[in-house]
C-alpha positions, -999 to +999 in steps of 0.1 A: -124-061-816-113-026-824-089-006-806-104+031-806-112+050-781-138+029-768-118-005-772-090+006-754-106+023-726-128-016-723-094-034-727-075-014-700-104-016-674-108-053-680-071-058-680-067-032-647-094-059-627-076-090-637-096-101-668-075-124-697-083-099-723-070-097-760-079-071-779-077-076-822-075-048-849-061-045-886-039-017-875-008-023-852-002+012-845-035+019-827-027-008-801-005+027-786-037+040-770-036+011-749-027+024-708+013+014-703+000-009-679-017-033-704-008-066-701-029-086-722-023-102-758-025-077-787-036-090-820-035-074-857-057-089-877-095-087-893-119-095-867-145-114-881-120-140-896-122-174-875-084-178-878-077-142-864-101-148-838-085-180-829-054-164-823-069-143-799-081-172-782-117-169-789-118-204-780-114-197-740-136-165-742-169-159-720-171-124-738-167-102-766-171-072-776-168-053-815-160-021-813-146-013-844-153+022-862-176+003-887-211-015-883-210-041-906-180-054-895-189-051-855-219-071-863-206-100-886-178-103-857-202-104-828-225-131-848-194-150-854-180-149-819-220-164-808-228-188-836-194-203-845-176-201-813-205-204-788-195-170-768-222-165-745-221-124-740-216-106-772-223-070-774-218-053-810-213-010-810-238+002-837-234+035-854-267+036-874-294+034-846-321+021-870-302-009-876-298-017-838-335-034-835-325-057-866-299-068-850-313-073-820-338-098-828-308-122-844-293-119-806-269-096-807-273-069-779-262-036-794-253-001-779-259+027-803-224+045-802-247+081-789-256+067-762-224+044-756-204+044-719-176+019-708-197+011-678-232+002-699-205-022-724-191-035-696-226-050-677-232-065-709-198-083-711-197-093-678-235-097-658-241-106-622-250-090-596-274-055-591-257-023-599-279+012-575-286+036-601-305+055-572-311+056-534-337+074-519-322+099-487-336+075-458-316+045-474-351+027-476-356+025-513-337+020-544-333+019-581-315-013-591-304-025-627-311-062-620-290-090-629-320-119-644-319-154-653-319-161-690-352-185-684-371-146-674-367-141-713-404-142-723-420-135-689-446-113-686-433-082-666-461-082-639-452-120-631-416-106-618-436-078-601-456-106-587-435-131-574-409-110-565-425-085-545-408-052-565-416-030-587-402-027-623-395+011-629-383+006-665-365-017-693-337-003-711-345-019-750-319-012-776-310+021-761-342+036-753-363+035-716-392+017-721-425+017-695-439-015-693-473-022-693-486-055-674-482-076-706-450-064-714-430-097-719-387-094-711-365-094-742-335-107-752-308-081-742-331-059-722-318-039-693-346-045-659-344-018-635-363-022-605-373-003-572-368-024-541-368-020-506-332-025-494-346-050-469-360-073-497-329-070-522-310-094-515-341-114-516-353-101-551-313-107-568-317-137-558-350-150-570-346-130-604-306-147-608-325-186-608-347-197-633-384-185-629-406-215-616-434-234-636-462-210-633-492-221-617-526-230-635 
C-alpha cells in the first residue's frame, strides 16, 4: 500500500524477481513511478478498506507492506491485512519513531522511515534463509542476520547461544541495535544477528529455522 518512493522501488524489485505483486493507492497518477517494466496489478483505492484490499487480492497474499506517506493509515492497513485476512508478514513504515514500540507489541513489525532501506523492508516481507552482513579476511568467521523459527519467540538469548553453538552479536528491536544480556528473551519482530564459524553455518540456519526443542529440566 502506497506508491511513493519507497513503494515503488518494493513493487519493482518484487515484480523484477518474479513475485505476484499488486500495489494499491488513492492516487492513480502516482502508479507512473513504477519501472516500465512492471507487470503486476495496479489498484486505486484506500488501503485499509477490506473491499479495496480484496481487489488486490489480499486473499492470496503471504505479504504486505504499507507504505503510505501517513502513519495512521500504514498501521490500520497492516492490522487489517494480519487480523482480518490472516497475512502472515506485515511490515507497517512509521514516521513517528515513538509510536513504533506501540505498535510493536500489537504485532506489527515497523521500520521507522529514518532508518528505512528496500533491502531491511524486504527481509521482513519475505524471511528465509541468512543474509552476511560481515566476513572476517580469512573467510573463517561471519556476521549473519539469521532467519529463526517463530517457536524462538520468548527464548532466552543464551539458550540459542547454547544449543546452537554461536554467538549472538546483537538484535535489531524496532530500529535500534540492542546487546543482549543472558536473560534477554527474542521478540516479536526482532532482527538476530549472529557470529558463526562458516563451518557450523549451515548447521546453525538450520537448527534456528525448526522449532526450538522442549528444554530440558
Amino acid at each position: 500500500m502506497g506508491c511513493g518512493r519507497v513503494g515503488s522501488s518494493l513493487a519493482g524489485t518484487l515484480d523484477s524477481q518474479g513475485h505476484s505483486v499488486a500495489i494499491i493507492d488513492q492516487d492513480a497518477g502516482s502508479f507512473r513511478r513504477l519501472t516500465p517494466t512492471y507487470e503486476g496489478t495496479m489498484v486505486t483505492g484506500v488501503g485499509f478498506d477490506p473491499e479495496v484490499l480484496t481487489e488486490a487480492r489480499i486473499q492470496q497474499a503471504t505479504a504486505f507492506a504499507a507504505v503510505s506517506s501517513g502513519d495512521n493509515s500504514n498501521i490500520l492497513a497492516a492490522r487489517v491485512a494480519r487480523e482480518r485476512f490472516g497475512v502472515e508478514n506485515v511490515v507497517a513504515r512509521i514516521y513517528d519513531p515513538r509510536r513504533a514500540e506501540v505498535y510493536q507489541r500489537l504485532g506489527i513489525p515497523t521500520v521507522a522511515t529514518v532508518r528505512w532501506t528496500t533491502d531491511r523492508i524486504m527481509r521482513r516481507l519475505l524471511p528465509g534463509g541468512t543474509q552476511t552482513e560481515w566476513t572476517d579476511p580469512s573467510g573463517t568467521v561471519s556476521l549473519i542476520e539469521a532467519h529463526y523459527d517463530p517457536g524462538w519467540v520468548g527464548q532466552r538469548v543464551s539458550r540459542i547461544e547454547h544449543e546452537a553453538s554461536t554467538r549472538v552479536a546483537f538484535l535489531t528491536r524496532i530500529g535500534e541495535g540492542l546487546l543482549p544480556g543472558p536473560e534477554t528473551l527474542v521478540q516479536e519482530g526482532d532482527l538476530v544477528h549472529l557470529m558463526v564459524r562458516e563451518e557450523d553455518r549451515a548447521q546453525v540456519e538450520a537448527f534456528l529455522e525448526a522449532a526450538p526443542p522442549p528444554e530440558e529440566h
